[in-house]
C-alpha positions, 0 to 999 in steps of 0.5 A: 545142712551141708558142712564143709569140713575138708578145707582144714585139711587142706591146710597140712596136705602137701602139694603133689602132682596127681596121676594121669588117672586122677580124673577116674578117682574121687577125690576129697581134697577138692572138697567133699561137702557134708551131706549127713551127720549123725552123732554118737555121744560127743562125737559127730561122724559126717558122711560125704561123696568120697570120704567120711569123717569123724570128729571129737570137741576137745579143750581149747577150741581143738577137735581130734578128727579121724578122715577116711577116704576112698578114691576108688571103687576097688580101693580096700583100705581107707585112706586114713588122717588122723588130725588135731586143729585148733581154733587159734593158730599154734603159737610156737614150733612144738618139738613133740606132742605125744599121743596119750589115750586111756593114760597110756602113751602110743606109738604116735604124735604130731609136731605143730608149727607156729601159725598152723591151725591143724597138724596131721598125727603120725606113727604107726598105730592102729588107730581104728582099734585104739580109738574104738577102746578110749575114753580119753585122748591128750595130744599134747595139752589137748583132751578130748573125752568120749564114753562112746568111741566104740560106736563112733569107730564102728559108724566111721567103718560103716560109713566107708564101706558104703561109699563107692570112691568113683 
């Protein structure tokens, strides 16, 4: 059955003109629907039309969600999100929520605001590498475990490379 996962995201984007050109891409935030899932452990990878995503349950009704896009067919490099959403809006402006995997702290975080169901994680990481090697990530007071996160990063990388942006 299709899932429609990219409305979340659509929720933090910000609103930007598109290029003249934006008619040749393939683009996902007009929402890309599911059209197959696999999982790895306790991860669900969903595979779309112009993007793929991978998602991890976590405490509290949160999901640690990796979103890779590709636009165009001579696109190299995913355009990636990396996001935490919730189920129940975050109650109050967080100053910082820092990112945590394996007890280590990385060079990443994420500042919710109140009344928002998602927040995009920032900083400059590798995320592929790093998620590929955790068994446990905290952002914030939000843990999500996996003992399968290699496989789940492979299959996210696989998965773009198989799409043809448009």
């Amino acid at each position: 059955m299709p899932v429609f996962f990219y409305s979340l995201v659509l929720l933090a984007a910000s609103v930007t003109a598109l290029p003249p050109d934006a008619a040749k891409e393939c683009i996902a935030e007009n929402g890309d629907n599911a059209l197959s899932q696999q999982s790895f452990g306790a991860w669900t990878l969903f595979h779309a039309k112009c993007s793929c995503m991978l998602s991890l349950p976590g405490s509290s009704d949160s999901s640690f969600d990796m979103l890779v896009v590709k636009a165009t067919a001579d696109q190299k490099a995913p355009r990636l999100s990396v996001i935490v959403s919730v189920t129940q809006e975050f109650p109050d402006d967080v100053e910082y929520f820092p990112v945590i995997i394996n007890d280590k702290p990385i060079a990443a975080g994420a500042q919710p605001k109140a009344g928002v169901f998602l927040v995009e994680l920032e900083g400059h990481v590798d995320w592929f590498n790093e998620v590929a090697k955790t068994r446990t990530i905290s952002v914030g007071p939000y843990t999500f475990r996996s003992d399968q996160s290699d496989k789940a990063v492979s299959a996210l990388q696989t998965c773009y490379a198989g799409l043809e942006g448009k």
